[in-house]
Every structure is written in structure tokens, then in C-alpha cells.
N, CA, C and O atoms as a Maestro MAE file, in Angstrom:
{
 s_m_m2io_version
 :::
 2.0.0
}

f_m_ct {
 s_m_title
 :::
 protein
 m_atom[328] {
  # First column is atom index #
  i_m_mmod_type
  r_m_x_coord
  r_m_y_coord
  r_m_z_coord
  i_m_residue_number
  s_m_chain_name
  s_m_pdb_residue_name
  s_m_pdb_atom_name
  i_m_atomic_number
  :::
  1 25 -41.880 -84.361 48.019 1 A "UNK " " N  " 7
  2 3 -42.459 -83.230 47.308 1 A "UNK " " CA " 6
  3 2 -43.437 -83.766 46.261 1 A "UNK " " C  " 6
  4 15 -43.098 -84.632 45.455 1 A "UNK " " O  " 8
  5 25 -44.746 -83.190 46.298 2 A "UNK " " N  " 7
  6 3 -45.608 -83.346 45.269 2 A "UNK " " CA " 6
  7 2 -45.320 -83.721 43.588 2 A "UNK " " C  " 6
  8 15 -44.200 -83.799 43.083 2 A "UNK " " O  " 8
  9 25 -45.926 -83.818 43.259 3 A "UNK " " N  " 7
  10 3 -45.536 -84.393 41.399 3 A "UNK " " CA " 6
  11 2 -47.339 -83.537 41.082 3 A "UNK " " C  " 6
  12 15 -48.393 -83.439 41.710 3 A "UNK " " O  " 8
  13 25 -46.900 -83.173 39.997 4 A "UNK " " N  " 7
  14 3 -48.296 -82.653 39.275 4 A "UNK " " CA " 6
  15 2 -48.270 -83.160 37.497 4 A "UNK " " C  " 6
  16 15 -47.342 -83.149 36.689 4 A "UNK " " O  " 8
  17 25 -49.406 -83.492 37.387 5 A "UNK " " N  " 7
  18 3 -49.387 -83.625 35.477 5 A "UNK " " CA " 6
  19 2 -50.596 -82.770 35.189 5 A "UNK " " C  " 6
  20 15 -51.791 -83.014 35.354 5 A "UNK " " O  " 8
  21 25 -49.924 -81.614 34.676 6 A "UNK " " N  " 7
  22 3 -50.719 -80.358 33.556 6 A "UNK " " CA " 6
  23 2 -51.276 -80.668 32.366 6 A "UNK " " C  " 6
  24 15 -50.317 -81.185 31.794 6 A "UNK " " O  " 8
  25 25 -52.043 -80.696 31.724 7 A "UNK " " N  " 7
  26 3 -52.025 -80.725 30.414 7 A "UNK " " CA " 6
  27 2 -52.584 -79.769 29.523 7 A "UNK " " C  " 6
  28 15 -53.811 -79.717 29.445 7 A "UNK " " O  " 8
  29 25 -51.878 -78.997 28.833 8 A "UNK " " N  " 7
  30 3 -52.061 -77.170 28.256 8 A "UNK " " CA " 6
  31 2 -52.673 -77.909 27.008 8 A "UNK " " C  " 6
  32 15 -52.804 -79.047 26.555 8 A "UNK " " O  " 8
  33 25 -53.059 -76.196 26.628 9 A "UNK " " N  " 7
  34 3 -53.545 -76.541 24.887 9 A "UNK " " CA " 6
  35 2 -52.367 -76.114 24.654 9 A "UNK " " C  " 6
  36 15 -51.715 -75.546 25.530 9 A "UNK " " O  " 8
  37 25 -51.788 -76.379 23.106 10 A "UNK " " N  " 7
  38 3 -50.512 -75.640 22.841 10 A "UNK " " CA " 6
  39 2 -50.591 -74.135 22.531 10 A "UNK " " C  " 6
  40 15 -49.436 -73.738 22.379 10 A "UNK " " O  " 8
  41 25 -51.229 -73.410 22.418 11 A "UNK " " N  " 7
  42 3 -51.296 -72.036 22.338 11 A "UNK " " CA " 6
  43 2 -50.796 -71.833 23.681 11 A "UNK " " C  " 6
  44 15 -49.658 -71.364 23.690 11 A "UNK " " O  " 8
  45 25 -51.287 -72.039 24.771 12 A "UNK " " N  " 7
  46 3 -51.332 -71.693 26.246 12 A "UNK " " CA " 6
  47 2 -49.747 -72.480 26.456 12 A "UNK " " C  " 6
  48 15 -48.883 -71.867 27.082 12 A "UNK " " O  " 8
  49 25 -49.515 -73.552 26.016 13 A "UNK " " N  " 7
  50 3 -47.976 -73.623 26.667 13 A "UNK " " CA " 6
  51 2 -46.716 -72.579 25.573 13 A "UNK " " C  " 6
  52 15 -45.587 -72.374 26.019 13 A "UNK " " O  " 8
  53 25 -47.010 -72.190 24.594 14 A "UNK " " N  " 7
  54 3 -46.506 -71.769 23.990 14 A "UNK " " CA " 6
  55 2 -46.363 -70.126 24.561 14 A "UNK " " C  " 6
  56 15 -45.216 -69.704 24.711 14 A "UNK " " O  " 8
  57 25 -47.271 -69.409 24.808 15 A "UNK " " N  " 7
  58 3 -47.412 -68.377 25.935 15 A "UNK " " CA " 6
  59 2 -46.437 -68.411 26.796 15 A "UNK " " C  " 6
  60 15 -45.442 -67.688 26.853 15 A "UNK " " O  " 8
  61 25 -46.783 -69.346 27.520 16 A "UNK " " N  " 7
  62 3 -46.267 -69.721 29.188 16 A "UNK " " CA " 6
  63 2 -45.031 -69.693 28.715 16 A "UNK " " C  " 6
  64 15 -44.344 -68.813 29.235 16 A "UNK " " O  " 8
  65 25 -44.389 -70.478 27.746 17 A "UNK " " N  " 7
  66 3 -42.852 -70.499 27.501 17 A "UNK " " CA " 6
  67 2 -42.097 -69.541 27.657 17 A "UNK " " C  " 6
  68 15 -41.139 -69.508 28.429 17 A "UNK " " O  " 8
  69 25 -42.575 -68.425 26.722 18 A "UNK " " N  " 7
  70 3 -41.934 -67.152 26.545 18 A "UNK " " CA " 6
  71 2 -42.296 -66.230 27.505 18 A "UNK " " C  " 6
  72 15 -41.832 -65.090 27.486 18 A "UNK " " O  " 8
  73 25 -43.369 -66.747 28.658 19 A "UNK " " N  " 7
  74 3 -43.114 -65.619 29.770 19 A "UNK " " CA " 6
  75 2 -42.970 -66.217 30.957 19 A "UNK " " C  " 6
  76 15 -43.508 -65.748 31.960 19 A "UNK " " O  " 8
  77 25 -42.355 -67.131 30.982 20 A "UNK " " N  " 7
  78 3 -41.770 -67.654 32.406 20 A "UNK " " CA " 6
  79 2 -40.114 -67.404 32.539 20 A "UNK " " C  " 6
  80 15 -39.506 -67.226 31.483 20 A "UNK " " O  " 8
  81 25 -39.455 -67.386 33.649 21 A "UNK " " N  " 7
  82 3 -37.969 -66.825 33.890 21 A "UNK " " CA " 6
  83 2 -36.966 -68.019 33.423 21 A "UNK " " C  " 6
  84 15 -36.725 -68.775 34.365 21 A "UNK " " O  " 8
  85 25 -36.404 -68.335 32.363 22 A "UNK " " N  " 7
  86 3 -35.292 -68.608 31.949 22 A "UNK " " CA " 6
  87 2 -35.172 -69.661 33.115 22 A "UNK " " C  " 6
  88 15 -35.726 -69.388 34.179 22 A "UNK " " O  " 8
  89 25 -34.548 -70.736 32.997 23 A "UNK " " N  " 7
  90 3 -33.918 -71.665 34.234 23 A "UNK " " CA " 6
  91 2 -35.057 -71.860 35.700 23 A "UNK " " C  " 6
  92 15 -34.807 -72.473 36.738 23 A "UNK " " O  " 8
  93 25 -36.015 -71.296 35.426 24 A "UNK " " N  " 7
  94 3 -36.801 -71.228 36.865 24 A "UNK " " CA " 6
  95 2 -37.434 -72.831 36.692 24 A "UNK " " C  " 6
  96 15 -37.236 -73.534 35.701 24 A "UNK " " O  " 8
  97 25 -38.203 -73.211 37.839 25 A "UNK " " N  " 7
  98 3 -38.806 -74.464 37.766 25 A "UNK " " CA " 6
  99 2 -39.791 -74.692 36.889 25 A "UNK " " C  " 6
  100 15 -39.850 -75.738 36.242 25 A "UNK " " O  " 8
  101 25 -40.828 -73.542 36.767 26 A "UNK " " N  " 7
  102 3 -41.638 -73.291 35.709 26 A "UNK " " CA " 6
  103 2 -41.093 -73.409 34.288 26 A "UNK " " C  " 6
  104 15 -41.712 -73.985 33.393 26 A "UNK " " O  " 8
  105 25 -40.087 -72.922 34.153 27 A "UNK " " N  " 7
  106 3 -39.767 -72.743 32.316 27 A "UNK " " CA " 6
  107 2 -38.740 -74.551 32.158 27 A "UNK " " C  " 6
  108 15 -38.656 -75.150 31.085 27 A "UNK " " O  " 8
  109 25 -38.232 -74.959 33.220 28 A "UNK " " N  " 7
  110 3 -38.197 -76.673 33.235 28 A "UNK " " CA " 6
  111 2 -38.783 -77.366 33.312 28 A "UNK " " C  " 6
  112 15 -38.343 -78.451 32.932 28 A "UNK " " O  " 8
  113 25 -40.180 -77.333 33.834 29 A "UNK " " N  " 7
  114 3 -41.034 -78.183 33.295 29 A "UNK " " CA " 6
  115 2 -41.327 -78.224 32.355 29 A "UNK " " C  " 6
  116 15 -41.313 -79.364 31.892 29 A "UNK " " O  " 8
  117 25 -41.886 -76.865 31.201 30 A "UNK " " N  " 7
  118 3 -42.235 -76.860 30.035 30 A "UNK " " CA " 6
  119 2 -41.399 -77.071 29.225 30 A "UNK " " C  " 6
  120 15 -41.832 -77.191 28.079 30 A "UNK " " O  " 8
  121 25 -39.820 -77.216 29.425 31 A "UNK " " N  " 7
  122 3 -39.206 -77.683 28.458 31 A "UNK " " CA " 6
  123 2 -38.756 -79.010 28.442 31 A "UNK " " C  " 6
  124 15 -37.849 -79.554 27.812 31 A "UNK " " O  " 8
  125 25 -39.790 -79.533 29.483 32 A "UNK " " N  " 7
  126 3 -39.361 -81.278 29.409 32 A "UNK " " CA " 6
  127 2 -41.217 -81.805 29.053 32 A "UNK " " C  " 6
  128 15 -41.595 -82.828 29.625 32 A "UNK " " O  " 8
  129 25 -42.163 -81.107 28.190 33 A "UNK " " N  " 7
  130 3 -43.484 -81.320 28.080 33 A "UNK " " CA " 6
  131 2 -42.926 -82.443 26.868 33 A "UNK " " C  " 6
  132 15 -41.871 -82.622 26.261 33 A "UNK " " O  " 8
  133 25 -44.243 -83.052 26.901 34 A "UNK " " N  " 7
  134 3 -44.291 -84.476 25.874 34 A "UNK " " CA " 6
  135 2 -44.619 -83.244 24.591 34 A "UNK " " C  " 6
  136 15 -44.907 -82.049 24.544 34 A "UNK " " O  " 8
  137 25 -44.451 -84.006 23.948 35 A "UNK " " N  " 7
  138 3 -44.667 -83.705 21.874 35 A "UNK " " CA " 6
  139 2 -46.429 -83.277 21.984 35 A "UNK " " C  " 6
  140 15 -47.336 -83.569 22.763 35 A "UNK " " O  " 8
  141 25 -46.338 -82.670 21.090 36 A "UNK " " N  " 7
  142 3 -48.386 -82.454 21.004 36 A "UNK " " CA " 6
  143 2 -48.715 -83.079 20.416 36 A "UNK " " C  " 6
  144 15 -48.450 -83.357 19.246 36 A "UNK " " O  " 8
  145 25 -49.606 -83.569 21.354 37 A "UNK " " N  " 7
  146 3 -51.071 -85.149 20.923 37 A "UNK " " CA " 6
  147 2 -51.700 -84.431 19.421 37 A "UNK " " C  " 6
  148 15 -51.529 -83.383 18.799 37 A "UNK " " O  " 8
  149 25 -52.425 -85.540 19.296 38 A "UNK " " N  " 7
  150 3 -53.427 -84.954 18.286 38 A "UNK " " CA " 6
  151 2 -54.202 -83.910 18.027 38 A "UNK " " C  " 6
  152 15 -54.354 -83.451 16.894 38 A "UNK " " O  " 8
  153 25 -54.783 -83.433 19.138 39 A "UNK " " N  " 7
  154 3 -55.838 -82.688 19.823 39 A "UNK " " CA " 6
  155 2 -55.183 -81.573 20.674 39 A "UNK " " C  " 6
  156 15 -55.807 -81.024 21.582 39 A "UNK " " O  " 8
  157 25 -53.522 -81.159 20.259 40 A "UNK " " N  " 7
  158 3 -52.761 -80.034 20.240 40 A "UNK " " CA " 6
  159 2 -52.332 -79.691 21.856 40 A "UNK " " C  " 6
  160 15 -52.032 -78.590 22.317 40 A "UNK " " O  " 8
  161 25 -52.407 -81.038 22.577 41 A "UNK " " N  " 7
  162 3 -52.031 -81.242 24.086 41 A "UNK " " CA " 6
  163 2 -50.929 -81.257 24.479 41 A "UNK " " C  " 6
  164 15 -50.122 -81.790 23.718 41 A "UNK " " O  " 8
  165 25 -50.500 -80.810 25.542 42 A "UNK " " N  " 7
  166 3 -48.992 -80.916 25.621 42 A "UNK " " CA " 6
  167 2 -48.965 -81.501 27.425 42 A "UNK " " C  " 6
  168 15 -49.335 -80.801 28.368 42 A "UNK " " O  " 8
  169 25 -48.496 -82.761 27.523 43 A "UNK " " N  " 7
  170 3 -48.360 -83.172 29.511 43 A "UNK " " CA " 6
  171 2 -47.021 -82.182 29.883 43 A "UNK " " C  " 6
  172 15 -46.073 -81.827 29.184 43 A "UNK " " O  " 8
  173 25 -47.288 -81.968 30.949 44 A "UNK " " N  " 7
  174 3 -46.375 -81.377 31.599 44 A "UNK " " CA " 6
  175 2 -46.229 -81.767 33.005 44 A "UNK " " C  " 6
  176 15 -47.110 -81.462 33.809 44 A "UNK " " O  " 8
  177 25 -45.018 -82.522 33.421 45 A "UNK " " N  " 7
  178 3 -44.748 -83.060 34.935 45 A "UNK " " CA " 6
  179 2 -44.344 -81.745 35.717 45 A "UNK " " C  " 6
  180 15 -43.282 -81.160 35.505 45 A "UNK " " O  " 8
  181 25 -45.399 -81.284 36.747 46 A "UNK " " N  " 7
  182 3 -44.346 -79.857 37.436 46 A "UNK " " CA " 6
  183 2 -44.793 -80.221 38.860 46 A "UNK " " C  " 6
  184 15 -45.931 -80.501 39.237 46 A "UNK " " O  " 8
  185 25 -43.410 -80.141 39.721 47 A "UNK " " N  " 7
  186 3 -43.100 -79.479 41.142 47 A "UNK " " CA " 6
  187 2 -44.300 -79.020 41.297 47 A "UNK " " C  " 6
  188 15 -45.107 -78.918 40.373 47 A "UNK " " O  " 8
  189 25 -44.548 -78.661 42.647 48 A "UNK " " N  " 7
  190 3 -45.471 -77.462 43.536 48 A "UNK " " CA " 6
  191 2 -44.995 -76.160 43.184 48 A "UNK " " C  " 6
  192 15 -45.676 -75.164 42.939 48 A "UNK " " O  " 8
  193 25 -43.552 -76.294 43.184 49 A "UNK " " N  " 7
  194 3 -43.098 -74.689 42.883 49 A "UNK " " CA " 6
  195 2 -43.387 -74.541 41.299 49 A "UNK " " C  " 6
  196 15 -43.739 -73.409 40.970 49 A "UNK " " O  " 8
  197 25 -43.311 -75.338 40.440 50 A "UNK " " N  " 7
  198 3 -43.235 -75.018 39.293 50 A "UNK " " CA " 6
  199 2 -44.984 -74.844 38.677 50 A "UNK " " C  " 6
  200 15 -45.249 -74.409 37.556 50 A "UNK " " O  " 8
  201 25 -45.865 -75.227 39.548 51 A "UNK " " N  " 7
  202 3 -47.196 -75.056 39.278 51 A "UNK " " CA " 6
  203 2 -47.357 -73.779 39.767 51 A "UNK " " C  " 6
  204 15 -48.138 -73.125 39.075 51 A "UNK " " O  " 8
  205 25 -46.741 -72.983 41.038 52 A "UNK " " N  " 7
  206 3 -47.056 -71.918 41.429 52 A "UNK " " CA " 6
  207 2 -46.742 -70.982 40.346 52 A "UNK " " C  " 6
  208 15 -47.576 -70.183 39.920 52 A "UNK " " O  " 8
  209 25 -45.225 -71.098 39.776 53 A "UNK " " N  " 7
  210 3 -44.835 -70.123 38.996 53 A "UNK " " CA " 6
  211 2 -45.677 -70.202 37.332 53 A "UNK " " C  " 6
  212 15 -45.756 -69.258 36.545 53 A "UNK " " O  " 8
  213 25 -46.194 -71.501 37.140 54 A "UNK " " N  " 7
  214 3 -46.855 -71.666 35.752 54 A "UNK " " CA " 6
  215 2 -48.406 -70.414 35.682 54 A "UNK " " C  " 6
  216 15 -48.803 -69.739 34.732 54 A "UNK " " O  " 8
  217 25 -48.930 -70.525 37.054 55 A "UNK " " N  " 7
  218 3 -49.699 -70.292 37.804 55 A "UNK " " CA " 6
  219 2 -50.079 -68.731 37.871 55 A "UNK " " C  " 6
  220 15 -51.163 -68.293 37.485 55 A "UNK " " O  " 8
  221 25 -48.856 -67.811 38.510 56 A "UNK " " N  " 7
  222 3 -48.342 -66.791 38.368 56 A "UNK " " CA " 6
  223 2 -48.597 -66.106 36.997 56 A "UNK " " C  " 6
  224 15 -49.324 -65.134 36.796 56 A "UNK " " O  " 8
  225 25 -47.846 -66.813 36.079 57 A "UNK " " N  " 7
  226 3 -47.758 -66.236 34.759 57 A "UNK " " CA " 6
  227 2 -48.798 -66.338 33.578 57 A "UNK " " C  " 6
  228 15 -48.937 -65.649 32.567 57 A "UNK " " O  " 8
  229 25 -49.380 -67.273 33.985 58 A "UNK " " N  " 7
  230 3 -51.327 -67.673 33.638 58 A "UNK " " CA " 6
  231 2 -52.003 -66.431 33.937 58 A "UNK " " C  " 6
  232 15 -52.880 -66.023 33.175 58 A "UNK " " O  " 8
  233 25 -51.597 -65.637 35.227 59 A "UNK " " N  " 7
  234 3 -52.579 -64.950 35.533 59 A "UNK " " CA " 6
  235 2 -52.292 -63.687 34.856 59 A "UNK " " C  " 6
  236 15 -53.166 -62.874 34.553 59 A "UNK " " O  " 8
  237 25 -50.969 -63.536 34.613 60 A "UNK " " N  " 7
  238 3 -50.181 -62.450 34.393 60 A "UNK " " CA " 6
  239 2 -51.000 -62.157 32.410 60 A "UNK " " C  " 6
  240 15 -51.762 -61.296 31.970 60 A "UNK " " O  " 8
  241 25 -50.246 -63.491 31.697 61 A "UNK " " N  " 7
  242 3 -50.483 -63.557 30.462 61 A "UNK " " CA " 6
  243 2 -51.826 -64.637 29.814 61 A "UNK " " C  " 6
  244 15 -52.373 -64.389 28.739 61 A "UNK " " O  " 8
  245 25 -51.997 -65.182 30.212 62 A "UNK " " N  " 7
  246 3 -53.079 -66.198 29.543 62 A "UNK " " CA " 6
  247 2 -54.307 -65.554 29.986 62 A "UNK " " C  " 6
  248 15 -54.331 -64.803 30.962 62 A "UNK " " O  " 8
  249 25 -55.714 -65.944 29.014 63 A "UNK " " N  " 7
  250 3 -56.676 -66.044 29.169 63 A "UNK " " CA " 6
  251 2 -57.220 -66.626 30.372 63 A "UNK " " C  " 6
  252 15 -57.072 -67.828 30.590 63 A "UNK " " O  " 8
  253 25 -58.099 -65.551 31.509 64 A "UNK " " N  " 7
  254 3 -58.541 -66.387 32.851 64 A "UNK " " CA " 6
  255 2 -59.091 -67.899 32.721 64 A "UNK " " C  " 6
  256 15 -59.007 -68.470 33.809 64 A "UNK " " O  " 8
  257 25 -59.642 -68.729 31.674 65 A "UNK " " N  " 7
  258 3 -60.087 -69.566 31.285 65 A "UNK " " CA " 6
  259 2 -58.527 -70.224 31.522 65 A "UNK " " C  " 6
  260 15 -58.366 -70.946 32.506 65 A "UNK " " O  " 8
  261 25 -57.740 -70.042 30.888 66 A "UNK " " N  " 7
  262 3 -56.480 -70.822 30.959 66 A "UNK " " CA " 6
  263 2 -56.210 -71.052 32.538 66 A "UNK " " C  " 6
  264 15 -56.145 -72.223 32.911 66 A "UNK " " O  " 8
  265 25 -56.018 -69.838 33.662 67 A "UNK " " N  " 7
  266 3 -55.632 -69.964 35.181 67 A "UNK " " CA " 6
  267 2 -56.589 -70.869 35.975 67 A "UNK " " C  " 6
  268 15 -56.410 -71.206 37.145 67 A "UNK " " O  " 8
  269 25 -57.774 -71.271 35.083 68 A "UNK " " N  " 7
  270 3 -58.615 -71.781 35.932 68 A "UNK " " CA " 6
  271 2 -58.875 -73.186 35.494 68 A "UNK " " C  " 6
  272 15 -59.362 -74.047 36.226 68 A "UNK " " O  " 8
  273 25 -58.571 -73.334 34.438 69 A "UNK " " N  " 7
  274 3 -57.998 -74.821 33.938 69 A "UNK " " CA " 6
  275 2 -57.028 -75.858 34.658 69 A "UNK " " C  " 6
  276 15 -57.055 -76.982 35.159 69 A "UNK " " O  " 8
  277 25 -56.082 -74.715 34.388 70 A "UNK " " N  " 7
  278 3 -54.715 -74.717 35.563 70 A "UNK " " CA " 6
  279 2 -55.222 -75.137 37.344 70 A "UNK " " C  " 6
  280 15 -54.821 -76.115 37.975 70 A "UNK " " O  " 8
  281 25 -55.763 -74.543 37.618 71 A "UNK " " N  " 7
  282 3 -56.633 -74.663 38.975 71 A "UNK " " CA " 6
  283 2 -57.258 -75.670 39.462 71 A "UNK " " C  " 6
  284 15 -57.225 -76.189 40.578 71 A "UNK " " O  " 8
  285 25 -57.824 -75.896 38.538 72 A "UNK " " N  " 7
  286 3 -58.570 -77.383 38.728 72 A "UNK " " CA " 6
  287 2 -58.027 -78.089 38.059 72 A "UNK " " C  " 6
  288 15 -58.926 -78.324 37.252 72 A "UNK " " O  " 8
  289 25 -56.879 -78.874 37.611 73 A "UNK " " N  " 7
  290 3 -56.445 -79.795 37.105 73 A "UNK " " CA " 6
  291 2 -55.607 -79.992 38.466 73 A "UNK " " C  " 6
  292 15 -55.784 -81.154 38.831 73 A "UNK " " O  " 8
  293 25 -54.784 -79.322 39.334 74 A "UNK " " N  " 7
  294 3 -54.148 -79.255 40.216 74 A "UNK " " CA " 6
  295 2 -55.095 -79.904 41.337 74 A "UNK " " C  " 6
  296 15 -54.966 -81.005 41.871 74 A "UNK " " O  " 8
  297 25 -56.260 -78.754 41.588 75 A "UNK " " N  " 7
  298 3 -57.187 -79.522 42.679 75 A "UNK " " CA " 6
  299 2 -57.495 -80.582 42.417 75 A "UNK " " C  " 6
  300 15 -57.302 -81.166 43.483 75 A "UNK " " O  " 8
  301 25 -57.945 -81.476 41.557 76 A "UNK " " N  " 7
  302 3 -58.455 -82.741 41.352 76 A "UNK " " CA " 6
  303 2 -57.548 -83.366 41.394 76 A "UNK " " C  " 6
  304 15 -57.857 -84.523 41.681 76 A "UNK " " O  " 8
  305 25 -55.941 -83.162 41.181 77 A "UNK " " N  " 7
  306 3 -54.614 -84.020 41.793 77 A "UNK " " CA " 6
  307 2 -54.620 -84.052 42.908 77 A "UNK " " C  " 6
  308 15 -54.569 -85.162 43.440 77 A "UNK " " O  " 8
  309 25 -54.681 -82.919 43.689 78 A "UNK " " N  " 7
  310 3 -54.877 -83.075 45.473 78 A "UNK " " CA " 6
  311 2 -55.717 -83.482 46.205 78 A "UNK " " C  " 6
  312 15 -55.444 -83.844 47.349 78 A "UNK " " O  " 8
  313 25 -56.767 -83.509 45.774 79 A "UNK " " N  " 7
  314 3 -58.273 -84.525 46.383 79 A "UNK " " CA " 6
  315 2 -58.702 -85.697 45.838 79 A "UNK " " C  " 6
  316 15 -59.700 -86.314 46.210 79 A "UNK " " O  " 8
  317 25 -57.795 -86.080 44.768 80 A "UNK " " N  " 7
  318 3 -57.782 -87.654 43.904 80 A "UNK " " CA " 6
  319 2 -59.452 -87.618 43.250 80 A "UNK " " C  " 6
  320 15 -60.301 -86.788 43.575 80 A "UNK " " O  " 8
  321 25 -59.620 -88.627 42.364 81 A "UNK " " N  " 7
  322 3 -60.900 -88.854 42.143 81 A "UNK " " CA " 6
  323 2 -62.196 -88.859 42.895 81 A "UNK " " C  " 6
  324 15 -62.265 -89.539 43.919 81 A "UNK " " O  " 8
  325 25 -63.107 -88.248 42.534 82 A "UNK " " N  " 7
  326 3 -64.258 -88.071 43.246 82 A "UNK " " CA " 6
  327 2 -65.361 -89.271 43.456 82 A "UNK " " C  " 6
  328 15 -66.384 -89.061 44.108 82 A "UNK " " O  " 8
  :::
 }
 m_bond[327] {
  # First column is bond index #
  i_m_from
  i_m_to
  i_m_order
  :::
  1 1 2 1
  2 2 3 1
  3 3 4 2
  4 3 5 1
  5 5 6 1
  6 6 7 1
  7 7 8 2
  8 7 9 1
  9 9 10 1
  10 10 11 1
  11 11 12 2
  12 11 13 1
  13 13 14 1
  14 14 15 1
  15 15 16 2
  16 15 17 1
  17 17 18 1
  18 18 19 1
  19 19 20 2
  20 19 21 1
  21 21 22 1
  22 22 23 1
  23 23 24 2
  24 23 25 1
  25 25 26 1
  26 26 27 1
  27 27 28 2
  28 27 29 1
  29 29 30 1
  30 30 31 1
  31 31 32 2
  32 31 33 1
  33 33 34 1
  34 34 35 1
  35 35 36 2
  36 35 37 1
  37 37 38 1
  38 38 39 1
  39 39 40 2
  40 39 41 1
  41 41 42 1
  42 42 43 1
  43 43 44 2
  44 43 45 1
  45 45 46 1
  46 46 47 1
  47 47 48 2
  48 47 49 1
  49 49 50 1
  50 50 51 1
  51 51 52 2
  52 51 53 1
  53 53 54 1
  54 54 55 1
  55 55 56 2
  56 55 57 1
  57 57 58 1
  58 58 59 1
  59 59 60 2
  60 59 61 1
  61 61 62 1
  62 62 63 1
  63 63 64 2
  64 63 65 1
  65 65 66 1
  66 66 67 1
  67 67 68 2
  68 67 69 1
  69 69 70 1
  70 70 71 1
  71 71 72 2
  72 71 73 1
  73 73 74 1
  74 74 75 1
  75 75 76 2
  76 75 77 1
  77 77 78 1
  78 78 79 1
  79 79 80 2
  80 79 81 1
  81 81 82 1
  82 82 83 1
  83 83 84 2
  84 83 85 1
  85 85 86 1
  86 86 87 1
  87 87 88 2
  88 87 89 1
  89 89 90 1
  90 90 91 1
  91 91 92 2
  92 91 93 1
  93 93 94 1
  94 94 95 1
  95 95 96 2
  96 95 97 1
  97 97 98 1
  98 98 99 1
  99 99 100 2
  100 99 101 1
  101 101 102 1
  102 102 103 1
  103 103 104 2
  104 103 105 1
  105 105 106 1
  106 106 107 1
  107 107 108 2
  108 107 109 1
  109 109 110 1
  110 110 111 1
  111 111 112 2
  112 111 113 1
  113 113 114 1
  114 114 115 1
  115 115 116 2
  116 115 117 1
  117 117 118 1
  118 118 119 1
  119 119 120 2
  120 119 121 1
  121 121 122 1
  122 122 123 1
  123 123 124 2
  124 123 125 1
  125 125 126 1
  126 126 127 1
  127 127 128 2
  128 127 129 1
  129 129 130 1
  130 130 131 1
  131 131 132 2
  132 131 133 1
  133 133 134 1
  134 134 135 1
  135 135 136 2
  136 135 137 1
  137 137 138 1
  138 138 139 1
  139 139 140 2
  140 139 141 1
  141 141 142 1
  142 142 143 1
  143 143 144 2
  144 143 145 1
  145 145 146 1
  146 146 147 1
  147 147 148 2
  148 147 149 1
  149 149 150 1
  150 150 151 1
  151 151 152 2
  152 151 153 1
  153 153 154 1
  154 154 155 1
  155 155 156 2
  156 155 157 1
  157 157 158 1
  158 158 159 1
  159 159 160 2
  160 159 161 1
  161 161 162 1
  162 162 163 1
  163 163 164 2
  164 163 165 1
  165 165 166 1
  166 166 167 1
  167 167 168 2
  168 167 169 1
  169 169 170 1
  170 170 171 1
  171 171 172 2
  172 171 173 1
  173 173 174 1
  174 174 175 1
  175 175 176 2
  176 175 177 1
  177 177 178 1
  178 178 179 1
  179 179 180 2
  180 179 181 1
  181 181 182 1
  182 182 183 1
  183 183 184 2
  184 183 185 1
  185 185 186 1
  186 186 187 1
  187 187 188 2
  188 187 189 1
  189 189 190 1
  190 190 191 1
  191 191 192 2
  192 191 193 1
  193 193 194 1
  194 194 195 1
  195 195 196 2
  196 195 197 1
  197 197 198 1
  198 198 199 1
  199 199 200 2
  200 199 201 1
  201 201 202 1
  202 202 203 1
  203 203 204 2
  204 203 205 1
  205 205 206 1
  206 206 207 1
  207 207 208 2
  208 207 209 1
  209 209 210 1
  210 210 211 1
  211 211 212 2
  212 211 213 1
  213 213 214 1
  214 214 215 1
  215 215 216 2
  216 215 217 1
  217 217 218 1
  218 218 219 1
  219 219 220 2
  220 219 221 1
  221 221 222 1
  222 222 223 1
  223 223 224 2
  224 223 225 1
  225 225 226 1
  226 226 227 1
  227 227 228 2
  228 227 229 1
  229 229 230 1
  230 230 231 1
  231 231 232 2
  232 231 233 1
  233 233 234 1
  234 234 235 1
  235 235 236 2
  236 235 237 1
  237 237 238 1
  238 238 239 1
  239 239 240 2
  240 239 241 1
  241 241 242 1
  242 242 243 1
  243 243 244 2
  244 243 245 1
  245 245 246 1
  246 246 247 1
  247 247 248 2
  248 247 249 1
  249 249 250 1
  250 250 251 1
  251 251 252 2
  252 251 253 1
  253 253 254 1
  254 254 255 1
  255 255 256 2
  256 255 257 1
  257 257 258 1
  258 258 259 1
  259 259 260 2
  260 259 261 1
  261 261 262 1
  262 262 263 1
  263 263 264 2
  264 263 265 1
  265 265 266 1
  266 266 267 1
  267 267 268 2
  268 267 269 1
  269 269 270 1
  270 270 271 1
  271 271 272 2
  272 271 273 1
  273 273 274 1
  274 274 275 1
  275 275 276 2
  276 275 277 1
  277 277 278 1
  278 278 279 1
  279 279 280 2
  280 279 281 1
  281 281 282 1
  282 282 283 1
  283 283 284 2
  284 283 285 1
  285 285 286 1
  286 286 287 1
  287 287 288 2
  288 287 289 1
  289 289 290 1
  290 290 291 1
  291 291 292 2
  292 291 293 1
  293 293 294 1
  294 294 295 1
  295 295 296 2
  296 295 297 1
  297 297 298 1
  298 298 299 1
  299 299 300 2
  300 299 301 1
  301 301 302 1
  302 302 303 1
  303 303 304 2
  304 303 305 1
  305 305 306 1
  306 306 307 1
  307 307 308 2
  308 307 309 1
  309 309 310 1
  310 310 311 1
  311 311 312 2
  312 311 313 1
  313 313 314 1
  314 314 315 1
  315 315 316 2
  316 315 317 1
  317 317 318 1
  318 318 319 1
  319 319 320 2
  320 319 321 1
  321 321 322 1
  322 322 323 1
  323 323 324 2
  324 323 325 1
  325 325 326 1
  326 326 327 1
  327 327 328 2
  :::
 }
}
């Protein structure tokens, strides 16, 4: 199974926290995110499933700028460096 590394602004993981489902793969990844960098970053290691559901709730609650961040940080994991 795939491995993904996210990296949110903290506003946007802070969002995502409070609207993803309790125990789901999504709300376990974000509660295993590194500490915020300097520059208010947060890594996040997620599953395929847990990118779908981060994904989901991006579209639901975050700024489209945020789902499409999300989007292409994913695609450029699946087609490696250009």
C-alpha cells in the first residue's frame, strides 16, 4: 500500500482535524503530524485511504486552494520528480 507525505499550513490541518471522523484513517494521520516548522507546516504520513478521506473533507471544509494543494502534492508523489 502506498505511503504519502502531505504537508498543510496549520490553519488547514487544524480545520481538517475537527472535521474528519474520529478514529478514521484520515483523523490518524493528522494526529500522528510532526510539530509546526517555522513557516507553520505540519508533515503528515497518510495511507491512500487516508488521503482520500483528508481529500473529501478539503472539499467539504477548506478553501479550494487548500483541495488543490492537496492534489498536487499527491500527484507529484505518484509520477516522482519531473
Amino acid at each position: 500500500m502506498a505511503s504519502y507525505v502531505l504537508v498543510l499550513k496549520n490553519d488547514d490541518y487544524l480545520i481538517l482535524l475537527e472535521n474528519t471522523a474520529p478514529a478514521s484513517d484520515g483523523h490518524t494521520a493528522l494526529l500522528g503530524a510532526r510539530n509546526p516548522t517555522p513557516s507553520h507546516n505540519r508533515g503528515v504520513i497518510c495511507s491512500e485511504k487516508a488521503v482520500k478521506e483528508l481529500l473529501d473533507a478539503a472539499q467539504r471544509v477548506c478553501h479550494e486552494a487548500t483541495t488543490v494543494e492537496i492534489s498536487k502534492q499527491i500527484q507529484r508523489q505518484k509520477t516522482g520528480p519531473q
